[in-house]
Backbone bond lengths (Angstrom), bond angles and torsions (degrees), N, CA, C in turn:
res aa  C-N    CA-C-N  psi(-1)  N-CA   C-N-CA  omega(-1)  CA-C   N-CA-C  phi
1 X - - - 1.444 - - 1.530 109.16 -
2 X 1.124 108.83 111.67 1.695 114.70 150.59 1.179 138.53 -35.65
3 X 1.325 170.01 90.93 0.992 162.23 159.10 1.568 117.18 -37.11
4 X 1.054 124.36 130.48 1.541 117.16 173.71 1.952 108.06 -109.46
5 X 1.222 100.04 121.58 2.268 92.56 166.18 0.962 75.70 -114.27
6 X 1.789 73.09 131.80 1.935 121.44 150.99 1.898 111.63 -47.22
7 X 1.138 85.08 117.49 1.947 105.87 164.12 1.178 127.98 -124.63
8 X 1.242 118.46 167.19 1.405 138.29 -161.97 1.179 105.39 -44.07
9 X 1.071 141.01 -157.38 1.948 141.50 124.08 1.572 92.62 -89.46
10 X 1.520 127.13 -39.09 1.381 118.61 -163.73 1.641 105.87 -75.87
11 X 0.972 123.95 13.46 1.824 120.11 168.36 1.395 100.05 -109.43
12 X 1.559 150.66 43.45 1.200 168.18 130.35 1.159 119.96 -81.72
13 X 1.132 119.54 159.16 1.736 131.36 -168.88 1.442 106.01 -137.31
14 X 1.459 137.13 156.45 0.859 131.74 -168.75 1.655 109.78 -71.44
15 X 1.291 139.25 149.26 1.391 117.55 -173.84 1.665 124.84 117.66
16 X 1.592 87.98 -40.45 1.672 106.88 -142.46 1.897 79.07 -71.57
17 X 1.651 108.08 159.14 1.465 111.59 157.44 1.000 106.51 -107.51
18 X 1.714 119.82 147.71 1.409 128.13 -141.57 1.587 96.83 -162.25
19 X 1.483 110.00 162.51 1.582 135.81 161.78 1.334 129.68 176.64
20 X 1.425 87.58 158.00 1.700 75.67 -171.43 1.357 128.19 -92.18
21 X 1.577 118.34 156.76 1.505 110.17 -158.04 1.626 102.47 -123.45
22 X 1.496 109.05 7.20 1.534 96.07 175.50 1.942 86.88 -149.92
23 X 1.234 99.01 165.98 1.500 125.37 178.56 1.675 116.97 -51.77
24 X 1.148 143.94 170.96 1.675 146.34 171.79 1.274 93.50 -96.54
25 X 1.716 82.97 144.01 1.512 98.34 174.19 1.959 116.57 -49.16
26 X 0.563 99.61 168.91 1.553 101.18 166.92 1.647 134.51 -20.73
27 X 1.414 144.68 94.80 0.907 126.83 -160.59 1.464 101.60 -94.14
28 X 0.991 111.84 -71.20 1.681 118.02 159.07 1.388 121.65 -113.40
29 X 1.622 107.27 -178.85 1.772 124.42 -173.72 1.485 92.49 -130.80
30 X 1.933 96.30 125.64 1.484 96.96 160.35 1.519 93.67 -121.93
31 X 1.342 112.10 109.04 1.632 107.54 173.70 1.698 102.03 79.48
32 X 1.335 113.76 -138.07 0.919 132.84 177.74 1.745 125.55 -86.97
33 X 1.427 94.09 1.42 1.551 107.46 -166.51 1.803 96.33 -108.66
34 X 1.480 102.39 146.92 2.023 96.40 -175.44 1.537 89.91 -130.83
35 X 1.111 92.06 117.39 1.877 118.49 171.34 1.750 100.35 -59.77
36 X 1.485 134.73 127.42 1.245 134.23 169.72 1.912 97.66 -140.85
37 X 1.553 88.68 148.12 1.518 102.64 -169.68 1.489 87.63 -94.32
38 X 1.799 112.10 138.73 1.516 138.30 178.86 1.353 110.78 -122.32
39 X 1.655 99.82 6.31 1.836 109.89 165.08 1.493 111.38 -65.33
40 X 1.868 120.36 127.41 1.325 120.82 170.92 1.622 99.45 96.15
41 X 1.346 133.16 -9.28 1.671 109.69 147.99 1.143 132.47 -44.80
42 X 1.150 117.30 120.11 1.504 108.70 173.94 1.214 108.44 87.78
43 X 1.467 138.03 -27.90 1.519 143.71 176.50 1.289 112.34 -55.00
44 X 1.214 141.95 112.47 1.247 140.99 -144.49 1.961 95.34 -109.15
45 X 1.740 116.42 128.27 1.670 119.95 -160.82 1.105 91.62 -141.46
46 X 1.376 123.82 168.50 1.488 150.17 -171.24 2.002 86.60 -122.38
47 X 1.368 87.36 130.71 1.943 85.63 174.97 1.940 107.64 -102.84
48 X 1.000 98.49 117.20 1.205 100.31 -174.58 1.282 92.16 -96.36
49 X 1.292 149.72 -57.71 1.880 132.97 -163.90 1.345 112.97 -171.79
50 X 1.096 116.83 -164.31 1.246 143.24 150.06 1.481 132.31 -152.52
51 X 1.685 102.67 126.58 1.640 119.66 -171.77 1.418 92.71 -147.87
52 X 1.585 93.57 166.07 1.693 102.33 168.67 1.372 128.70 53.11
53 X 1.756 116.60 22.75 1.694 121.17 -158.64 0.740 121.86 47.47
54 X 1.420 134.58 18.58 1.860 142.07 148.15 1.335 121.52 -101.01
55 X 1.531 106.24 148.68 1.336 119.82 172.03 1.594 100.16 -71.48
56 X 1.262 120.90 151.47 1.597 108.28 162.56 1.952 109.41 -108.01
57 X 1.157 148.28 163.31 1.291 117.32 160.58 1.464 91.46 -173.18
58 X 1.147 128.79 149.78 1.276 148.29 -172.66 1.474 106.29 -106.05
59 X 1.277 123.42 132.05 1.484 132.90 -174.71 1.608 103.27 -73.52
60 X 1.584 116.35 122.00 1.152 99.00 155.44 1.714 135.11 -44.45
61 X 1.513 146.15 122.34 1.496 125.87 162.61 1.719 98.11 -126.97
62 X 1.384 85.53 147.51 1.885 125.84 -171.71 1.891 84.23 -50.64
63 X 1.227 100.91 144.71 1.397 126.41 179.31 1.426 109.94 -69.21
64 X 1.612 114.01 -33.67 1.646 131.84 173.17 2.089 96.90 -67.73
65 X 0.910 121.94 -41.05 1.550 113.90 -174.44 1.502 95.94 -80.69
66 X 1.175 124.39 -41.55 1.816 107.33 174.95 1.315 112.31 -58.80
67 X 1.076 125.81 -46.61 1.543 124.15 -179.91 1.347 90.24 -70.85
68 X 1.030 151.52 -82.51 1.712 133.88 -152.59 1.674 110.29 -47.70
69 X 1.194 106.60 -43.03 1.639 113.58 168.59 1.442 120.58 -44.45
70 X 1.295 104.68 -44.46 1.445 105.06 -156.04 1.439 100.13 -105.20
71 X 1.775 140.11 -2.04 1.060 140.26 157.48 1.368 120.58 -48.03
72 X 1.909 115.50 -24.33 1.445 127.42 -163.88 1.784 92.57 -98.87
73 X 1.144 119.52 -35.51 1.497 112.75 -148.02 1.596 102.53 -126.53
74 X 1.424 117.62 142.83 1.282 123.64 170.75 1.287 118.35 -57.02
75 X 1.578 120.57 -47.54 1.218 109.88 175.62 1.335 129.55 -91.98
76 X 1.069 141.62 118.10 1.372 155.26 162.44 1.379 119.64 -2.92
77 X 1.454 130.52 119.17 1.079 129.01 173.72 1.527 117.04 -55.82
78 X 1.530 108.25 137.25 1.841 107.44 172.77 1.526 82.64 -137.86
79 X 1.366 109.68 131.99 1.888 122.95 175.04 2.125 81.16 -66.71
80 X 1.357 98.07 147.04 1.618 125.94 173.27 1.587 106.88 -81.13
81 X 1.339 92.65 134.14 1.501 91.66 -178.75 1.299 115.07 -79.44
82 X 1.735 121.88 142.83 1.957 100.14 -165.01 1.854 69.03 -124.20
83 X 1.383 86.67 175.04 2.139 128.77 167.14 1.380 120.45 -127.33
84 X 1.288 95.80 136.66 1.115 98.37 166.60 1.913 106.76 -133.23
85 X 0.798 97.89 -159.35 1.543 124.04 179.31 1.633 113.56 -49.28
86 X 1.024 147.05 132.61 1.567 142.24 168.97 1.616 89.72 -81.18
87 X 1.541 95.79 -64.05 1.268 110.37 -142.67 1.728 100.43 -68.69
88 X 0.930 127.63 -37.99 1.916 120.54 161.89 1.162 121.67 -86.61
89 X 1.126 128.83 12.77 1.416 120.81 167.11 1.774 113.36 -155.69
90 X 1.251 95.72 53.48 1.598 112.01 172.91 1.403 101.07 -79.70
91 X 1.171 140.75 -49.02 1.757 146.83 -162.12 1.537 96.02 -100.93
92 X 1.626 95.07 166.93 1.304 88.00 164.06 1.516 100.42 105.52
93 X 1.022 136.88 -22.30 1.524 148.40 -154.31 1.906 105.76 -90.80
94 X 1.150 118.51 170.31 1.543 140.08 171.41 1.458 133.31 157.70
95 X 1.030 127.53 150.89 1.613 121.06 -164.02 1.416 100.06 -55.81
96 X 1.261 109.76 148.97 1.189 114.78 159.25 1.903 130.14 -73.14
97 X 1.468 107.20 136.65 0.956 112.12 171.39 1.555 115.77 -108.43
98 X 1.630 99.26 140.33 1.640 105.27 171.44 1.302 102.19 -77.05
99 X 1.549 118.93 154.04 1.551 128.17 -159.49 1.819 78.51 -101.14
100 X 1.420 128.44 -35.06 1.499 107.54 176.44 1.338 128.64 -71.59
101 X 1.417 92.98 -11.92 1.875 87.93 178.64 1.289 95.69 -90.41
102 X 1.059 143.79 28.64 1.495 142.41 173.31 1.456 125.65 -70.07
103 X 1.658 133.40 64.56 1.442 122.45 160.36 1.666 76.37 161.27
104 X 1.156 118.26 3.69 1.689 124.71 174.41 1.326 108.18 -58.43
105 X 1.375 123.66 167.14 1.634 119.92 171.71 1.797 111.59 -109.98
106 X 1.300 102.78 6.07 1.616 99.16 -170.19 1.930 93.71 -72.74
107 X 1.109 117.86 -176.33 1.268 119.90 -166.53 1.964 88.02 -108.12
108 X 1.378 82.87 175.49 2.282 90.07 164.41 1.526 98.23 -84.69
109 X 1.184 110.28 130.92 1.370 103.61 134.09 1.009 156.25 -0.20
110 X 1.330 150.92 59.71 1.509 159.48 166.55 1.779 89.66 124.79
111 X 1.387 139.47 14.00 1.242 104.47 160.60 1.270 133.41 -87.08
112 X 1.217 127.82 122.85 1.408 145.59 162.06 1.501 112.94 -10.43
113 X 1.546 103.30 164.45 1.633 106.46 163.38 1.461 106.14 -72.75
114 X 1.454 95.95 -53.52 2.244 90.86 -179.76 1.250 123.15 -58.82
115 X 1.797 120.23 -13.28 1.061 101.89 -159.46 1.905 96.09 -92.75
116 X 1.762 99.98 -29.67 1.056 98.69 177.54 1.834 134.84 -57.77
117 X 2.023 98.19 -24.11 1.163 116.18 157.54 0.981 125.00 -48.75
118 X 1.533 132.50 -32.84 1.810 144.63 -158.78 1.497 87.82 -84.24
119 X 1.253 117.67 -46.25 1.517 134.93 -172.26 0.900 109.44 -65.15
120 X 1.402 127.19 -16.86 1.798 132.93 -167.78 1.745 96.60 -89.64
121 X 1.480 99.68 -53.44 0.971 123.81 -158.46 1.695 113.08 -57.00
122 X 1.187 101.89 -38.20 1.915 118.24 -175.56 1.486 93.51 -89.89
123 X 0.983 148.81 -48.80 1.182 147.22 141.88 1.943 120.12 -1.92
124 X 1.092 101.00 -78.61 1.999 131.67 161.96 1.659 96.52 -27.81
125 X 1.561 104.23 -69.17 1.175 132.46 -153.88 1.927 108.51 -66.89
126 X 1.437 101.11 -29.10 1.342 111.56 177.41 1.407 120.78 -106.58
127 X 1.714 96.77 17.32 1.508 106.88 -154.95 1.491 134.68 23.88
128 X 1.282 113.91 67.70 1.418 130.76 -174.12 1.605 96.29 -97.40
129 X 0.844 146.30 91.28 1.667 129.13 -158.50 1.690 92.23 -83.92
130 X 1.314 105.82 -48.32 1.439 122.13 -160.19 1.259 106.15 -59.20
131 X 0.992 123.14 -29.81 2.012 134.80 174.87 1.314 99.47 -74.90
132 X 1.548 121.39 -75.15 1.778 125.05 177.56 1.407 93.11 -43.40
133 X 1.414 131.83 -64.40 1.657 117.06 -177.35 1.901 121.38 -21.37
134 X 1.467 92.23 -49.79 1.254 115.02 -172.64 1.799 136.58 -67.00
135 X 1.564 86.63 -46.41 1.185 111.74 166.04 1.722 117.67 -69.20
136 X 1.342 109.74 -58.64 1.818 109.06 166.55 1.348 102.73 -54.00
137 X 1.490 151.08 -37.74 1.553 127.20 152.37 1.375 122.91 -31.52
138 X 1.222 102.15 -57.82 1.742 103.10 173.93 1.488 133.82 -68.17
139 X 1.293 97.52 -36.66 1.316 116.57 158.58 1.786 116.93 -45.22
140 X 1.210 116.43 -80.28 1.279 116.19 159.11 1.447 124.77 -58.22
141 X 1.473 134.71 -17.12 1.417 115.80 139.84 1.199 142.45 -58.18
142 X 1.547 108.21 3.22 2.238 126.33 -155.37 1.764 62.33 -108.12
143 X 1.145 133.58 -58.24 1.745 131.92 -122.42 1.265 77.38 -83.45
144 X 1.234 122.05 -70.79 1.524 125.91 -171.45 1.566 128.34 -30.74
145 X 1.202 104.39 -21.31 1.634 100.43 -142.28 1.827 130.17 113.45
């Protein structure tokens, strides 16, 4: 198992596949209790930017729903770009993972040697040996070549 830390939206690039892995800041207060939106965990998006105090991001959809889409209609399906919030859902962010590549040995996508180190490291720390095992493979496969 991978570990994922929560990041910015602003440590993304346009392109990157992404979701979110923790809740929005605060939407409201009833009392002592703080209402936070858990819409878009796990929802797997294409990050297109940020303008206008919105995130912009395009919903990932299955390659089987574009082709069923586009059997009816001349023009070609493109998923709509949606917004949300800058300001509640700046944190909270990380590449997305496919739930089938799950127990695979290929690495994620765009992670780093350091980042995979941080990953080593919480790993160590939770004594997962078999994960840190895993990760210093990859690690020294990034170093290597």
């Amino acid at each position: 198992m991978i570990k994922q830390e929560p990041k910015s939206i602003n440590e993304f690039k346009k392109g990157d596949k992404i979701t979110r892995i923790q809740p929005s800041k605060p939407v409201m207060k009833m009392g002592d209790e703080e209402i936070v939106d858990r819409n878009f965990i796990g929802t797997p998006f294409i990050f297109v930017g940020i303008a206008n105090g919105c995130i912009y991001l395009k919903k990932v959809v299955s390659e089987q729903a574009i082709s069923f889409f586009n059997m009816f209609t001349e023009t070609p399906m493109e998923p709509p770009i949606i917004n949300i919030e800058l300001e509640l859902f700046d944190d909270g962010w990380s590449y997305y993972i496919d739930p089938n590549s799950l127990g695979e040995e290929t690495p994620i996508p765009k992670l780093s040697v350091k980042e995979l180190e941080a990953q080593k490291k919480i790993a160590l720390e939770d004594e997962d040996y078999l994960t840190a095992d895993r990760l210093q493979k990859l690690i020294n496969k990034q170093k290597n070549g």
